[in-house]
C-alpha positions as CSV (number, residue, x, y, z in Angstrom):
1,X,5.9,189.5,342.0
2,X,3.7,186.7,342.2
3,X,1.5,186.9,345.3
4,X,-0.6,183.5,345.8
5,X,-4.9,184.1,346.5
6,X,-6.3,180.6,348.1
7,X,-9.1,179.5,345.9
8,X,-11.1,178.2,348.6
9,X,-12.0,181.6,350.1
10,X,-12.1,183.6,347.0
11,X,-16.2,183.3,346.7
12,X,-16.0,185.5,350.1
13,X,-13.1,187.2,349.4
14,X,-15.1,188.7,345.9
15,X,-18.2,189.6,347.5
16,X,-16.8,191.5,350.0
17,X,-14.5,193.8,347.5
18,X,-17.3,194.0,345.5
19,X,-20.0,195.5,347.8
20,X,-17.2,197.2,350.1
21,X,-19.2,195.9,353.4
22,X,-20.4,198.4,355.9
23,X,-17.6,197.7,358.4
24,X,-19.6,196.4,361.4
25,X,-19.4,193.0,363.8
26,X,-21.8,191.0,362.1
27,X,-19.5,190.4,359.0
28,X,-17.5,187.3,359.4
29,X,-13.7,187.3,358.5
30,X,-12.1,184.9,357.4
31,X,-9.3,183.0,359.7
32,X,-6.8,183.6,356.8
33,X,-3.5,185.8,356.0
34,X,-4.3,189.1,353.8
35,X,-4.3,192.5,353.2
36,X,-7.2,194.7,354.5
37,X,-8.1,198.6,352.8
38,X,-10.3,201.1,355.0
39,X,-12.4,203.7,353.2
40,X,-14.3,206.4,354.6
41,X,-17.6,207.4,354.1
42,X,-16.5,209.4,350.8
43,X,-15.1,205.7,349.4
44,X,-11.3,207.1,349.2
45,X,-9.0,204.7,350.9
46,X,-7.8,205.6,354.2
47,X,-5.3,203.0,355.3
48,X,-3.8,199.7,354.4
49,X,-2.9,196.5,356.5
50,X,-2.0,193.4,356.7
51,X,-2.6,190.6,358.9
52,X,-1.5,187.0,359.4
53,X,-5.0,186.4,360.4
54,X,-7.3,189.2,359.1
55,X,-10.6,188.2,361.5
56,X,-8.0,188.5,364.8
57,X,-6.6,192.0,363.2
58,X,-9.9,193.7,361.6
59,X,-12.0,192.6,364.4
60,X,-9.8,194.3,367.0
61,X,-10.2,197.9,365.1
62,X,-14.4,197.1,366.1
63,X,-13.9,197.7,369.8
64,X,-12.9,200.6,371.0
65,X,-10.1,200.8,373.7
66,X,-9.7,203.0,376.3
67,X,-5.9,202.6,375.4
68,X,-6.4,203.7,371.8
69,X,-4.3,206.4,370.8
70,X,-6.6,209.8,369.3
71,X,-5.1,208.8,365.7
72,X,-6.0,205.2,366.1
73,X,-9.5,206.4,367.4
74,X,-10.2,209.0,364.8
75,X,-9.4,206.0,362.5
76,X,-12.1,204.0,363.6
77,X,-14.5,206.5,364.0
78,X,-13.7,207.3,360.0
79,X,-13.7,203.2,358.8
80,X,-17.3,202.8,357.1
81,X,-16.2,200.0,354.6
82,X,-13.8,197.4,354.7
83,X,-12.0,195.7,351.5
84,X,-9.4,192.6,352.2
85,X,-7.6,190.2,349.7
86,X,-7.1,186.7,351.0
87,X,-3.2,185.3,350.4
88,X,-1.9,182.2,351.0
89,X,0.6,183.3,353.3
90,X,1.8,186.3,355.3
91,X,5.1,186.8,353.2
92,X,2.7,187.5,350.1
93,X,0.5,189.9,352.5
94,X,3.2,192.0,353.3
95,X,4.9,192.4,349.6
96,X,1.0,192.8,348.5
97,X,0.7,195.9,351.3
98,X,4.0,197.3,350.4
99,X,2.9,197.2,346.7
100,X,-0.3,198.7,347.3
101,X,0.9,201.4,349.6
102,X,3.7,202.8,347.1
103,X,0.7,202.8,344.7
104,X,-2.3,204.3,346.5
105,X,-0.6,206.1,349.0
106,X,-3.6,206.3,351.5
């Protein structure tokens, strides 16, 4: 599997896997296709995404919703870090969240 990561965004895309960002509304996603990770407080991995634009998808899990379901807002009362991979497309996000679910298994 080859999955293509746009050079472009990879400066952003490195600093935010390495420091694992406090998951709040000042940090600035990019308008790209990619695969998010949520941690919890403890760092262990508590769910994997993917989005065909991760700013649209990660900033909606930063409001909460009167509509959200008690699993979906138990999730984002749990999210305190955020970790994403940029892609060049959304065909590689999806074979990249599929790999990395069968791996991790959040």
């Amino acid at each position: 599997m080859l999955i293509q990561i746009r050079e472009d965004l990879m400066v952003k895309q490195l600093q935010f896997t390495k420091k694992k960002s406090i998951f709040n509304n000042k940090i600035e996603f990019p308008e790209a296709p990619g695969v998010y990770k949520f941690y919890n407080g403890n760092e262990k991995i508590i769910y994997i995404g993917k989005a065909k634009v991760l700013k649209n998808r990660l900033s909606s899990y930063l409001f909460s919703n009167k509509d959200d379901s008690r699993k979906l807002q138990k999730l984002k009362k749990s999210i305190k870090f955020v970790e994403f991979i940029i892609t060049d497309n959304e065909s590689d996000a999806l074979l990249l969240e599929q790999s990395l679910i069968r791996k991790i298994k959040p």
